[in-house]
N, C-alpha and C positions, 0 to 999 in steps of 0.2 A: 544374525543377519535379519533384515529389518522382512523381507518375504518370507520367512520361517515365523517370525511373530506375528504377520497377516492372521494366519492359518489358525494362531491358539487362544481370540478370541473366545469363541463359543468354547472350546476346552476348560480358559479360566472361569469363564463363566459355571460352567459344570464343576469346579475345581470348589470354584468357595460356594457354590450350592450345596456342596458334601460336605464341606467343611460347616457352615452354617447349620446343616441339618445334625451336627453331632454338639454346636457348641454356639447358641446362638448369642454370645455376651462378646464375640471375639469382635471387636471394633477395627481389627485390621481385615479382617473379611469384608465385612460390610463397606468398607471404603472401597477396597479391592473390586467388591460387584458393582458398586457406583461409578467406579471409573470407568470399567467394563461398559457398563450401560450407557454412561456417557460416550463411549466412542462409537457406539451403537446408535446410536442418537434417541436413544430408549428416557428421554428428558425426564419422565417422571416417574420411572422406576429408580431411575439416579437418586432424584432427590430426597424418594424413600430409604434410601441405603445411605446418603451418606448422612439423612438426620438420623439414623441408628446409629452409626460410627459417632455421631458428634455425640447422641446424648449417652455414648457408653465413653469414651476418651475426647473432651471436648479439646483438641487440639486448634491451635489458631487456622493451619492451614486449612481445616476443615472447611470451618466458615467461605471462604475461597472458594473452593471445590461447590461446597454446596450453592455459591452465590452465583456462578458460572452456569450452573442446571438452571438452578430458578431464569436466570436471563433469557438461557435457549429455548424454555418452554413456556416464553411471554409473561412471567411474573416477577413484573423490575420490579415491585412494590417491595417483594420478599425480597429479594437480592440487594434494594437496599437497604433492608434492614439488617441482612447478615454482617456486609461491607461496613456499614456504619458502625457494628458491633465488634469486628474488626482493629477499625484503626481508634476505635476509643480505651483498645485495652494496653494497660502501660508496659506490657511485655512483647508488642505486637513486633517489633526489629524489622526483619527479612519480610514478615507477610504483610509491612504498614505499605511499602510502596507500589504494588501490584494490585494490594487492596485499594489504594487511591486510586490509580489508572485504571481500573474498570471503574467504580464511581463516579468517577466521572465521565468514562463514556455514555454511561446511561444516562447520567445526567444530561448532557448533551443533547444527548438522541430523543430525550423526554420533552427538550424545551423546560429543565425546571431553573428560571434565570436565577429569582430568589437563592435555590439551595445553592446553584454555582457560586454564587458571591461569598456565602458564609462557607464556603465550602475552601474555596481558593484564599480567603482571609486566614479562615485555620491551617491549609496546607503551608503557606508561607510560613506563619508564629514557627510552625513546626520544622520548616528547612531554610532555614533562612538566607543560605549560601545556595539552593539552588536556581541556578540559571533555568533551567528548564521548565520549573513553574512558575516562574516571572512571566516567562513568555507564554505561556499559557493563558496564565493571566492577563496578560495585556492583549493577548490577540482574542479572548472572549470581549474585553472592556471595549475593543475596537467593534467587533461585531453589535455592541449596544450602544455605541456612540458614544461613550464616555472618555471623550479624545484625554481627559486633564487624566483621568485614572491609569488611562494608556500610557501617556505621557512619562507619569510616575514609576509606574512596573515596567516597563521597557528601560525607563531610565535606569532603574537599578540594576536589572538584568543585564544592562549593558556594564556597568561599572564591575559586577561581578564576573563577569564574562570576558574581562582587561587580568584579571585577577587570576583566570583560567580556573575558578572556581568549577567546584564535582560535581553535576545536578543530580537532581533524581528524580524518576518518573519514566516513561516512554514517551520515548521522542514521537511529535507530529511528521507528517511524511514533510511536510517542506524543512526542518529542522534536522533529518534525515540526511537529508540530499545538503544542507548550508551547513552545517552544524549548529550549536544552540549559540556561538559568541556572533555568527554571522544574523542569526534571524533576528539577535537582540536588537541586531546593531540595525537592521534595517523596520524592525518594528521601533527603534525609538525613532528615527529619521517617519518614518510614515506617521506616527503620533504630533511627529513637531509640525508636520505638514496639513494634517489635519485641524491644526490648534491656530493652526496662521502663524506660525511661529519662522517665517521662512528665514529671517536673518542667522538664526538659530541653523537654523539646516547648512545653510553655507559653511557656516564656520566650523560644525560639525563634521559635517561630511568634507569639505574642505582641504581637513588635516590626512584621511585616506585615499587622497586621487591618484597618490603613486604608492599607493599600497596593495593589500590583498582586498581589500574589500573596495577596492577603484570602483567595480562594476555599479554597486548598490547603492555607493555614495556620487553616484553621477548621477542614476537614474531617478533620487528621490530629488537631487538637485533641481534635475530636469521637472518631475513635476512641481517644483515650488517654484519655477519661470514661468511654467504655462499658467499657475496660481495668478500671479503677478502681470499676465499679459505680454512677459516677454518668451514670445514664441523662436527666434531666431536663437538665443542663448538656449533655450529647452532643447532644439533639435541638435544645436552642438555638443551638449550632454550628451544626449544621447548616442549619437555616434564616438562618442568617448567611453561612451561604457562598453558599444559593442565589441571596439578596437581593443576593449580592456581583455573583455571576457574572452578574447579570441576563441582558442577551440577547445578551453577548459567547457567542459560539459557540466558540470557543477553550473554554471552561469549562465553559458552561452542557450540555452531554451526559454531559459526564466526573463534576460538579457531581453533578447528577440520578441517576444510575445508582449511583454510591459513596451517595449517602443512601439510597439503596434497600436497598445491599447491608449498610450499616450499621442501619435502623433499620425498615426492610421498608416495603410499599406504604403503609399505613394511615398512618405518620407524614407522610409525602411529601404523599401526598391532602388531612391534614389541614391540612398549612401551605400547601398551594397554595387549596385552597375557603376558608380564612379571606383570602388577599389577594385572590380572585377575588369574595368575597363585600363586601368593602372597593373594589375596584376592578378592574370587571371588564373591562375594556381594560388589564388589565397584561399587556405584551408577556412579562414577562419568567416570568409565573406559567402564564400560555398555553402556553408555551413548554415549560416545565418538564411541564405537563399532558399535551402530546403526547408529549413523549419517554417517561415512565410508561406514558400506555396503549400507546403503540409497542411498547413491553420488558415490556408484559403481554398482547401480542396482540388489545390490544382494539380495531382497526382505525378502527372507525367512531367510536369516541371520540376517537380520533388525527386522523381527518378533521375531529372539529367543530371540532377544537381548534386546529388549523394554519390551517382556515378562517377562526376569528378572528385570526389571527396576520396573516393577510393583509391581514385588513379594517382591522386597527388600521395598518398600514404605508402603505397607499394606493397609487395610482398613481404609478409613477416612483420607488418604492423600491427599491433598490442590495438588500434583502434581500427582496424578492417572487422574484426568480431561487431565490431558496436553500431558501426556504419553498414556493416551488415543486414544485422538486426534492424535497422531504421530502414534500409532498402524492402527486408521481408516485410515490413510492418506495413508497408505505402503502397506496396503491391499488394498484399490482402485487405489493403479499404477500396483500395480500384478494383479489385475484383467483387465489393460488396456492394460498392457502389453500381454496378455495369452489369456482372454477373459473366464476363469473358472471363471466359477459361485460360486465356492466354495469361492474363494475369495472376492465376492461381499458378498456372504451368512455372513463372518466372520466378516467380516466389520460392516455390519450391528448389528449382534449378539455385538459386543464390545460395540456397543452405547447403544443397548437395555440393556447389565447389568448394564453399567453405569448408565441410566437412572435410574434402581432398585435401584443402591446402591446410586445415588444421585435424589431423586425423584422431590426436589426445584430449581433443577437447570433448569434454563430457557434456556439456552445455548445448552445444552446437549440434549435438547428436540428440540430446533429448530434444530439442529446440525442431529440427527437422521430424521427429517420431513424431512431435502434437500437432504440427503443420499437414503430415499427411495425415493424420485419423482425424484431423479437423473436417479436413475436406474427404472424407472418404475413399483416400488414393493408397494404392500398393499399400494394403492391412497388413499383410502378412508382414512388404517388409516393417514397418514402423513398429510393427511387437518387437521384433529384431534389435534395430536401433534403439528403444526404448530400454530394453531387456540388457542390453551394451549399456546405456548411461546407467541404468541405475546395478547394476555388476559393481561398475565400477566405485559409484556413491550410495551405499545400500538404504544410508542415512536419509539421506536428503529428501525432503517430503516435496519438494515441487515434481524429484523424478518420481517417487512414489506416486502423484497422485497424477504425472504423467502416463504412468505405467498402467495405472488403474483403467482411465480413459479407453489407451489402446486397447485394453484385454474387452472393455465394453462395445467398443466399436468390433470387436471381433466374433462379436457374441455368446463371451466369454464372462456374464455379468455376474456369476456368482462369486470366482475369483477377483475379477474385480471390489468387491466391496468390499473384501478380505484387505487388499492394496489399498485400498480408499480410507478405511480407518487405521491401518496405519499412517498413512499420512497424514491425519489429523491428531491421530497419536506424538507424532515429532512433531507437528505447530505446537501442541500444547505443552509438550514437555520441554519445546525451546523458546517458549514465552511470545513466538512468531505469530503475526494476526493473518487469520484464513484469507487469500482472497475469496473473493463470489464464486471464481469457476470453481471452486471445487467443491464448495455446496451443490453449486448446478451440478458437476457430476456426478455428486451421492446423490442427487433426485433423479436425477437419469436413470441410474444405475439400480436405485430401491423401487422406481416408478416400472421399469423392466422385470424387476424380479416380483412386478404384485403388491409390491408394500407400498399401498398407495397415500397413508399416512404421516408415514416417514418420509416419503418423497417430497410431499406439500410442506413436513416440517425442513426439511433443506431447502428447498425452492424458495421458503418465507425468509428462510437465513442469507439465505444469497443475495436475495430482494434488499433485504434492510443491508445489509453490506455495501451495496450498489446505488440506494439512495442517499448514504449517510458516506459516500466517499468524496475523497474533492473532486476528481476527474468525472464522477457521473458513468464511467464507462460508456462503451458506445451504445449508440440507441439503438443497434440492432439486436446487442447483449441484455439491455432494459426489456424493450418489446419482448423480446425469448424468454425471460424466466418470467415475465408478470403473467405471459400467458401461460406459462404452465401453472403458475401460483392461480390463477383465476380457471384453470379448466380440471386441475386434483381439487380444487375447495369442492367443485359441483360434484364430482364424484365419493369424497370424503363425504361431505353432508349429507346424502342422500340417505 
């Protein structure tokens, strides 16, 4: 049980310091205390363990391991030298693709444009059938303007992507959420549209307007009319895509937000009050309503909206969980916004019926434990509810690092940190990328217990997480950890 391995930590640690101290050649020790130390967030005791591991059994996974420390303790230079050591060696299999996908995020994150190009030219030689570094590739090419290279790598990745080819790599979050045949398809349509290529686009997108991908091939249609000056055919698009995406969530956010961005609020307002005024239980024009005033701050319009979203679903709908969740989400930006408690109160009551009306769900139950310890309400009970989800999913590191949270909010933080690296323990061993808050918890939690080094080293983790994400998280989350990253440097330094 994943709270019983919290706990043997510092045990293992003491395990292979015994061990170590009768046999210092053992290269599975030394990796063993580097893992250790890395879940510790102990960065450069890691990386002295695991260059002993390596230069006594130079395993490939090593390099991995060690390249992962070098990043978290600010030495991308060394980590790209490991990574790059890595995927040149011709036995590399299993550890070339995990070894690319961090190389490239650092790449990334470094601005090194140069290495990206020769970087992405070698990864392709080397997969040639994968979909997922086409698009990769074509969505860096689009970030530098090089619409003809876009053009080219989208267009493969689309033909491969017809082919239902096997990609490799880690998907990006919007490829996630589309999959990689969809992102292709809408990164080649945005390359043709970029290039002026609109005839191209029509006849493209065209052949999908009664298909699965209607949504993406209306909306790039639509921007290549507004290209062309004809605005009256763009908004018609548009409203074909929304009608497409109806209340498929995969689209219908993505759907919403791009006619926004193409044809501003008024148009959006206007096609949803004509089907609302036609039929006003359309799940899917509701739908469209809340996401608008959500992305226009209008809170309480977002409430009415999601409110009928739920009523049209009823009890015992598979999407009351989700519409939920969109309800607690619109009531904790109103309450950040405002600072009414009423809002915080309502939020919380959404989760607690839920909970009634779905009593098995483990989700809902963790989901309400980090709602109350967010806001400092009923501690006791949210260890409770907390303590229930993860019972049930002992594994799953969001409940762990839920669990963690509450035990901290309870003033409980030494156990907590026990919970906290376990659940960085399962992101890592499920190849799952941390979010920020849980950096932010392990600095909370290390900054409580005194360890005000390790705190500023998670606070700097969380930080780059949060600036290097698409969504930006909210600015109140931004503000929160720069000021704690800017108030442990002054005490670190000192």
């Amino acid at each position: 049980m994943a709270g019983n391995e919290t706990g043997r930590l510092k045990e293992a640690l003491d395990l292979t310091n015994r061990s170590l101290q009768s046999n210092q050649n053992n290269a599975l020790a030394w990796r063993v205390r580097g893992e250790v130390n890395f879940l510790m967030a102990n960065y450069d005791k890691a990386i002295d363990d695991f260059k002993m591991s390596k230069a006594l059994s130079p395993e490939l996974d090593i390099h991995i391991a060690l390249a992962k420390a070098y990043q978290r303790a600010g030495r991308d230079e060394d980590a790209i030298t490991e990574l790059k050591s890595t995927i040149e060696q011709p036995q590399a299999a299993a550890e070339e693709v995990p070894a690319r996908a961090l190389l490239e995020q650092i790449y990334l994150q470094l601005g090194k444009k140069e290495a990206l190009k020769k970087f992405y030219d070698e990864t392709l030689r080397k997969f040639p059938d994968s979909v997922l570094w086409y698009n990769r590739a074509g969505a860096f090419a689009i970030a530098e303007g090089e619409f003809d290279r876009a053009e080219q790598l989208y267009g493969q990745a689309w033909q491969k992507g017809q082919k239902d080819s096997k990609g490799d790599g880690t998907p990006k979050r919007y490829e996630r959420r589309l999959g990689p045949r969809a992102a292709a398809f809408d990164g080649y349509l945005q390359a043709l549209v970029l290039n002026g290529k609109f005839d191209k686009v029509f006849e493209e997108g065209g052949k999908y307007v009664g298909r699965d991908l209607a949504p993406i091939a209306y909306l790039r249609m639509a921007e290549a009319k507004l290209k062309l000056g004809d605005k009256t055919i763009a908004i018609e698009y548009c409203r074909k895509a929304v009608d497409k995406a109806g209340t498929n969530e995969i689209f219908a956010d993505k759907v919403s937000q791009r006619m926004y961005s193409l044809l501003g609020a008024e148009e959006v307002l206007r096609h949803c009050e004509e089907r609302l005024k036609a039929n006003p239980d359309s799940l899917a024009a509701n739908l469209t309503m809340f996401n608008l005033a959500k992305i226009n701050g209008e809170y309480n319009k977002a409430l009415g909206y999601i409110d009928k979203c739920l009523q049209i679903t009823g009890p015992g709908s598979s999407a009351r969980v989700d519409y939920t969740l969109k309800k607690s989400e619109v009531l904790h930006l109103a309450y950040e916004k405002t600072s009414d408690n009423n809002y915080l109160k309502s939020a919380i009551a959404a989760y607690e019926s839920l909970s009634v009306e779905m009593p098995n769900s483990m989700s809902v139950l963790n989901n309400l434990a980090y709602m109350l310890a967010q806001n400092n309400e009923r501690l006791g009970e949210a260890l409770t509810f907390a303590r229930r989800a993860l019972d049930a999913r002992p594994n799953n590191p969001g409940f762990l690092d839920t669990y963690a949270y509450v035990l901290y909010k309870n003033g409980r933080s030494s156990e907590a940190a026990e919970f906290l690296q376990a659940a960085l323990q399962q992101y890592e061993q499920n190849n799952i990328p941390v979010p920020a808050e849980v950096y932010e918890h392990l600095g909370q939690i290390r900054e409580e217990l005194g360890a005000e080094a390790e705190a500023l080293a998670a606070y700097k983790q969380a930080l780059e997480i949060v600036l290097n994400s698409a969504d930006k998280a909210s600015k109140a989350a931004r503000q929160r950890i720069t000021s704690a990253v800017e108030r442990l440097t002054l005490i670190v330094d000192k």
